[in-house]
C-alpha positions as CSV (number, residue, x, y, z in Angstrom):
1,X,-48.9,-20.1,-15.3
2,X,-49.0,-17.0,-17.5
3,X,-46.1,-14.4,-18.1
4,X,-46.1,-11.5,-16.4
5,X,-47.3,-8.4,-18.1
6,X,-45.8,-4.8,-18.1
7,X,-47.7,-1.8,-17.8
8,X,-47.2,2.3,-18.2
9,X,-49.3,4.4,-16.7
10,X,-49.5,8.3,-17.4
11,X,-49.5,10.5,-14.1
12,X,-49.2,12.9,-12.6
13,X,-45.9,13.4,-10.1
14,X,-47.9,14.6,-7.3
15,X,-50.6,11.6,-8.2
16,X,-47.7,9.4,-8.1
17,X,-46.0,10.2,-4.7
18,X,-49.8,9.5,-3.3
19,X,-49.8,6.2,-4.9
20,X,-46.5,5.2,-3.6
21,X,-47.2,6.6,-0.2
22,X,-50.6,4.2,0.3
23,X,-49.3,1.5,-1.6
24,X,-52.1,1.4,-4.6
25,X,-51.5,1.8,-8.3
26,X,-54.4,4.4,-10.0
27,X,-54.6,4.3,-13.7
28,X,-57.0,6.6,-16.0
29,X,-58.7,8.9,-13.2
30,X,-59.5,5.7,-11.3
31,X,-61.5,3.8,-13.7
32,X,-61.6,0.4,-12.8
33,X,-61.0,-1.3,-16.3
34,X,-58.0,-1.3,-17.0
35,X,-56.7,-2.2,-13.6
36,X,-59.0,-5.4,-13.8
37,X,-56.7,-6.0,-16.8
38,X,-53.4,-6.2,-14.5
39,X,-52.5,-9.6,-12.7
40,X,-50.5,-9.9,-9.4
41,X,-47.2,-9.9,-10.3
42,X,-47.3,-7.6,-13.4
43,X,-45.0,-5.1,-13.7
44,X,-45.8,-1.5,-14.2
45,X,-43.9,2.1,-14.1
46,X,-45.5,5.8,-13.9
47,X,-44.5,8.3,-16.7
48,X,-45.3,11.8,-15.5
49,X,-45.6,14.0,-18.2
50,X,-46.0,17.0,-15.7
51,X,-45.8,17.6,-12.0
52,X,-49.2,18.1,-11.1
53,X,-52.4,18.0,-13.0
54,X,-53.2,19.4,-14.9
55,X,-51.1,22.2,-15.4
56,X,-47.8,21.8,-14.0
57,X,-44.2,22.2,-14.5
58,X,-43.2,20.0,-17.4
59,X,-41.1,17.0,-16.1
60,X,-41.3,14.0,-18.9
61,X,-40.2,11.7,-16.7
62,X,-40.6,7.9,-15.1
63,X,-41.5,8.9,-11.6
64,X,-42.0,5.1,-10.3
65,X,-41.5,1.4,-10.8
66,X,-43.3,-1.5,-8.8
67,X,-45.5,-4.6,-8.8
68,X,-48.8,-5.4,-8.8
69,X,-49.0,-7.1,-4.9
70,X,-53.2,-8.9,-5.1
71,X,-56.0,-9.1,-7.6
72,X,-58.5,-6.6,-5.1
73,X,-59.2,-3.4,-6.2
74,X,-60.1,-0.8,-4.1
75,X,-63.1,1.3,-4.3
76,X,-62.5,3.7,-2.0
77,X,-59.0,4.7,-3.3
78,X,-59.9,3.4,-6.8
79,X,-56.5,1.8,-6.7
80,X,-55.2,-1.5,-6.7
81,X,-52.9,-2.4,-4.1
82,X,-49.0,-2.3,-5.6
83,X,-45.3,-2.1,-4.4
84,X,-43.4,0.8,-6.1
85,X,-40.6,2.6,-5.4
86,X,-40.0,6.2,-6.6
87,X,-37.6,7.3,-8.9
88,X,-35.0,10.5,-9.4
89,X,-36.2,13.0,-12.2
90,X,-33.8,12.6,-14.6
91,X,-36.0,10.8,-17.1
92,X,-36.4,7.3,-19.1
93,X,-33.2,7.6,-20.4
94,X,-31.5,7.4,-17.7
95,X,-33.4,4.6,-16.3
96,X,-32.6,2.7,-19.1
97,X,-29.2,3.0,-18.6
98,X,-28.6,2.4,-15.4
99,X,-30.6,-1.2,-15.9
């Protein structure tokens, strides 16, 4: 059995709340490579450098944590299906703390 792997991925907020509201994880404008790469079971959290993209309000921030839930990606949504929950806005530093 292999070890899990961890994953960040840089989003969007607004990309983020869609994700977690359907259920799928989208990395790097939906390219399918590196979500081939992650393994149910894998780990993975959404850094959101801004609100929207491309130009919104700055927020630097871990927006959500989850799980990779099957190997299928998804064509349509160019996702693969995941488990995440969202997190508050007050940055990596606090999620490290409260861990």
């Amino acid at each position: 059995m292999r070890e899990s792997r961890y994953w960040i991925g840089v989003v969007s907020q607004d990309h983020v709340a869609n994700a977690v509201a359907h259920g799928f994880v989208q990395l790097n404008h939906g390219k399918s490579e590196p979500l081939e790469r992650m393994q149910p079971g894998d780990g993975f959290a959404f850094y959101s450098p801004r609100e929207s993209y491309p130009n919104g309000a700055m927020l630097q921030a871990i927006t959500a944590i989850g799980r990779v839930a099957d190997r299928a990606t998804d064509p349509a949504r160019q996702g693969r299906r995941g488990q995440a929950r969202q997190e508050d806005r007050r940055g990596l530093l606090s999620l490290v703390r409260r861990r």
